[in-house]
N, C-alpha and C positions, 0 to 999 in steps of 0.2 A: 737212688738220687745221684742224678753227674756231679760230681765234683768242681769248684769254681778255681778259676787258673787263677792265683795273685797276681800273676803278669799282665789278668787283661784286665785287671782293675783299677781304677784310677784311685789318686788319695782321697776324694770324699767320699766316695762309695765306700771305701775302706772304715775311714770315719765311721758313716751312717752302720756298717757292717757290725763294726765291734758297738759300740755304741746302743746298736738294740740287744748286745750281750752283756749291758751295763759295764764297759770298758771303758775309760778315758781317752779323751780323743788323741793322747801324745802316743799310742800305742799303735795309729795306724802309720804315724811317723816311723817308730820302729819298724815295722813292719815290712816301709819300702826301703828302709837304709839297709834292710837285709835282702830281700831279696834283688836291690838294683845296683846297691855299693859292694857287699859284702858275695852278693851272687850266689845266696844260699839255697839250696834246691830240696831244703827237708826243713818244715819246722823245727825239728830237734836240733839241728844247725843253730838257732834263735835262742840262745842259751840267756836272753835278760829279760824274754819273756816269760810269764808263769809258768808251770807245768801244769797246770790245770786249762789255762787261755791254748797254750799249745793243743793239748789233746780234742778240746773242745773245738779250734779248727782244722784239724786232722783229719775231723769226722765230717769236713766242710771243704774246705781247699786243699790245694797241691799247688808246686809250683813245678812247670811246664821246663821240659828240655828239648833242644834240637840233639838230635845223634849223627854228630859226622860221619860219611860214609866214606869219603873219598877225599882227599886231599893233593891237589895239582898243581907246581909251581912252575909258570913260565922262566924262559930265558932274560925276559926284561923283567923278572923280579914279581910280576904279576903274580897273586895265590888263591885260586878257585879253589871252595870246597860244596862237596857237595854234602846236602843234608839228609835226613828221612824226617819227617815228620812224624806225632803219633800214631796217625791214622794209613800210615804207609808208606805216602806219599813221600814225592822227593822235590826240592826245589835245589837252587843253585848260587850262590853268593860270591863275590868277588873283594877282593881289599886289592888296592889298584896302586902303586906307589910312580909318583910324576914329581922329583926334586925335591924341594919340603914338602908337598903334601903327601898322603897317604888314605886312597877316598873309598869309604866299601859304598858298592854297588849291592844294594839290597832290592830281594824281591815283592812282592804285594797279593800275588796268587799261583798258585800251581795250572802254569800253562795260560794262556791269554783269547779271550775271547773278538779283539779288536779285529783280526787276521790281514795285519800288515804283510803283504807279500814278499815282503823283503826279509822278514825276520823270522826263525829257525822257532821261536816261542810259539809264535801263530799257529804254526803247521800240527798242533798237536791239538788245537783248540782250547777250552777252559776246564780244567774238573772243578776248583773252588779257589774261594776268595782265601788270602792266611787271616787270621784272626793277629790282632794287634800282638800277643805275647808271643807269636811265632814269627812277627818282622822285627819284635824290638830284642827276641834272643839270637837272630842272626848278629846285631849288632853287638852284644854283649858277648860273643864267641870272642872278638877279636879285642876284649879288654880284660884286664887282668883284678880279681877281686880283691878291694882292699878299702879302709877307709874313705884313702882318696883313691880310687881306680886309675892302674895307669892303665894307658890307651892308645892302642896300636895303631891308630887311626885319626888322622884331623878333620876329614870330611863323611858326608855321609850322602851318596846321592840314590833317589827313588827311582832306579833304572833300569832293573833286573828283572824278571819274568816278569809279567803281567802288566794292567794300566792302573797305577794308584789311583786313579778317580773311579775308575768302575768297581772299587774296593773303599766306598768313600769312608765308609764308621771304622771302618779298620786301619785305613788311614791316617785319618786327622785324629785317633787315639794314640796311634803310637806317639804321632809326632807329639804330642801333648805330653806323653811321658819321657821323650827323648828329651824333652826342652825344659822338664819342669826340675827344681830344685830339688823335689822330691825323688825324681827319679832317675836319669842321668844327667840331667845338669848343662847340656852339651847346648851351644849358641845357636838360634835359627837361624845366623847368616852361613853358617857353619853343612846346613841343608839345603838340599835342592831337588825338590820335587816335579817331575818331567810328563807330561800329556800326550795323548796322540789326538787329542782335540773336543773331547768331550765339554759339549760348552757349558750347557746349562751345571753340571758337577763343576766348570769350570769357574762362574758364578758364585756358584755356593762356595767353594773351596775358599776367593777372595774372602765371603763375607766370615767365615773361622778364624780372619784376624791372626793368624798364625807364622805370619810373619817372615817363611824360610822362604828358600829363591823359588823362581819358575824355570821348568825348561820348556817348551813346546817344540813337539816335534813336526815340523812343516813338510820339509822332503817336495814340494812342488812348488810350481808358479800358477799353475791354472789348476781348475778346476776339475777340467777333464783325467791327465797326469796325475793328481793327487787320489782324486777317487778310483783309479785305475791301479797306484799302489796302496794305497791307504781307501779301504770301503767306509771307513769310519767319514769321509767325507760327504758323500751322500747326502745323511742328513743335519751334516756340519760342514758346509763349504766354506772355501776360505774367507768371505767375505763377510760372513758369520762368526768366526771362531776368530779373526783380526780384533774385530770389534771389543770381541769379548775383552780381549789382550790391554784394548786403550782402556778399556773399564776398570782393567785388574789394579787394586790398589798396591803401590810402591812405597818404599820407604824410597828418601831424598835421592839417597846413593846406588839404590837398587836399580836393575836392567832385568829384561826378562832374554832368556835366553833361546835362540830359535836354533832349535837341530834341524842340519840338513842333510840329508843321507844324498849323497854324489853317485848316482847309477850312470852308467857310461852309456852317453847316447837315447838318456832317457829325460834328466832334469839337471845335464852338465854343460846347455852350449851359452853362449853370451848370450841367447836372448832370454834364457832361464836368469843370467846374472842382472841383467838389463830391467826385469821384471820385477826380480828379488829386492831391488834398492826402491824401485815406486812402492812397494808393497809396504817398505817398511817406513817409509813416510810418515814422522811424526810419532813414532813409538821409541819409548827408550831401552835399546836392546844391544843387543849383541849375536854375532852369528859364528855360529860351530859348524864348519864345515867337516862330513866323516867320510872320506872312500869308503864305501862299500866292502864289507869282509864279506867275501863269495863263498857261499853255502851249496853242499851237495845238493843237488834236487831243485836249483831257485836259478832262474832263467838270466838274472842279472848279473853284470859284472865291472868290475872296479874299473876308475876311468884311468886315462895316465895320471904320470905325477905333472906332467908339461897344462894338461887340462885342467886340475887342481889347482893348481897355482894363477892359472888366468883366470879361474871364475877367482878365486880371493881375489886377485889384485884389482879387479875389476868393483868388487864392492869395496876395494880400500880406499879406490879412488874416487869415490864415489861418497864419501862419507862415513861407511861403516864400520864398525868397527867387526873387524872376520876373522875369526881363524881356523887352521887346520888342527884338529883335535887326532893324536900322534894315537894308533890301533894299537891296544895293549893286550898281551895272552892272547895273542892270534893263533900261535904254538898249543895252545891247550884249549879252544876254542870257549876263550873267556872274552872277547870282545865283543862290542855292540852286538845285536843281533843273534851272537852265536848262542844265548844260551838256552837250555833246553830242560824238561823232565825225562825219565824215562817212563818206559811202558811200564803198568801196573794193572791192578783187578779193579780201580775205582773206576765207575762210570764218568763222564764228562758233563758237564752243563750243556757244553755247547759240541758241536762239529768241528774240524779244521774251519773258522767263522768266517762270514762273510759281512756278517752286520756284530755290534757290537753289546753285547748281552746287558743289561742293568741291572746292580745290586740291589740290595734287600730297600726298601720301604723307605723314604727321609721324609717324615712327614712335611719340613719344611717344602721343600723343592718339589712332593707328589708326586714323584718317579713311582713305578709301580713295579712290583713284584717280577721277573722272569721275561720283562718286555726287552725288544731289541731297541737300541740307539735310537732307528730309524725312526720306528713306530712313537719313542717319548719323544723326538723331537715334531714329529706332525703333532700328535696332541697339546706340546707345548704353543705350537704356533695356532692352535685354537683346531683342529681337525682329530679326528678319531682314526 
């Protein structure tokens, strides 16, 4: 019988868990002050629970670790490490340091099925989604176990391998343990969860009530350019995936954040900026403009910093508010884009993709099993 991770179980479950082993329900409290404050990685670590409740889930649960493999610290302070997961697999994480903050960029899957042509993840395709106790122990690398945990870290952004929505239950779990009192504690304004455009998961995500930021990753003005770097457009063109954006429910002071990835001579001249400011008509956002980190093997390349600068000023004067988001661990290929798995014995889900693969079953939203992007968005719009 597999063993159950504590990491990927939430407090009522836990609750219901002991509870059918005629335990009080303040036991599953302990149980997460141990493994999320405390950071204990062996029941016997849990020294104020019984020795008998111990043993009895010994024979039931474990609690899950990532195994640093590699550890890489850029010249701007930047620190990539890399992980193995149980099953082999490797992902990649970052803690980013910019003035007071200090933001880990965490992953959501080994390898990405979206196959943005821009990004060094895509090229490798998808092997698997991480399960929530393997995105919320990247975050817990980088905090130290105690009572109160201190924490190496003020932000948290969903930006690293793979596309959090195409990893929806694993997703909106962690965040739920990241945010809850029970288990890190940490503020949703504090997270920022970024798309490459998956709308109907984009939908759903609003209605989870979950409250931490958005990014959307836009990178074009039309339709044609977007789908030509991003396939995920196709069966979510802009004029689709905008819409969703004005739906997305906000708190007062909240903005949704648009990435723009700046390819030189691809989606950098004024009439890309000209276009950028009609588009954003009436949405309350903000725009992250990123030069391009140029990748072996990827056709694209960075624009000047003379062009950068006019496409920003061009939407400042224009109303918006823009900025240029400063490339960090470029040096250790920890920046946007750059990051990557290696090669392994696991088979892949998907190909280097060209459509974007859909996770496991929601029965709310009726995405189905193994289906591409494409295909759940025709059935959503009423076709097979």
């Amino acid at each position: 019988m597999a063993l159950t991770d504590l990491r990927d179980v939430a407090l009522q479950e836990m609750t219901t868990m002991l509870a059918e082993a005629g335990e009080p329900a303040f036991r599953a409290t302990q149980l997460c002050h141990w493994v999320y404050k405390r950071q204990a990685i062996s029941l016997e670590q849990m020294t104020d629970l019984p020795e008998a409740l111990r043993q009895r889930l010994g024979a039931q649960c474990y609690v899950s670790t990532l195994t640093p493999l590699r550890q890489q610290l850029s010249a701007d302070g930047t620190e990539k490490v890399l992980f193995r997961l149980e099953d082999g697999n490797q992902i990649e994480t970052v803690l980013i340091p910019a003035e007071d903050k200090r933001t880990i960029c965490v992953s959501t899957q080994v390898g990405c099925a979206i196959g943005c042509r821009f990004c060094l993840t895509a090229q490798g395709g998808l092997v698997r989604s991480l399960r929530p106790a393997e995105i919320i122990s990247q975050v817990l690398h980088f905090q130290a176990p105690g009572k109160t945990p201190e924490r190496a870290f003020t932000n948290i952004v969903f930006m690293g391998m793979g596309e959090p929505l195409d990893n929806f239950a694993g997703t909106v779990q962690a965040i739920r343990t990241l945010t809850a009192e029970w288990g890190l504690g940490i503020s949703p304004r504090r997270i920022t969860v970024s798309t490459s455009g998956l709308v109907r998961r984009l939908e759903a995500f609003g209605r989870e009530d979950l409250k931490v930021n958005l990014a959307v990753s836009l990178n074009a003005t039309t339709d044609a350019v977007r789908t030509a770097i991003m396939p995920i457009n196709k069966p979510y063109p802009i004029a689709m995936l905008l819409a969703s954006c004005r739906a997305f429910p906000l708190a007062m002071r909240q903005r949704i954040t648009f990435e723009y990835v700046l390819l030189r001579e691809v989606n950098d001249t004024l009439a890309d900026a000209k276009r950028l400011v009609r588009l954003m008509e009436g949405l309350r956002c903000k725009i992250n403009l990123l030069p391009f980190n140029e990748i072996p093997g990827v056709p694209y390349r960075r624009p000047s910093d003379d062009t950068v600068q006019q496409f920003q000023q061009y939407l400042a004067q224009h109303g918006l508010s823009a900025f240029v988001r400063q490339s960090r661990g470029r040096d250790i290929s920890a920046a946007c884009g750059q990051l990557r798995f290696e090669e392994h014995a696991t088979p892949r889900l998907t190909d280097p993709a060209h459509h974007a693969t859909m996770p496991a079953a929601l029965g709310a939203q009726g995405e189905h099993v193994g289906e591409t992007a494409e295909a759940a968005a025709t059935r959503h719009e009423g076709g097979r």
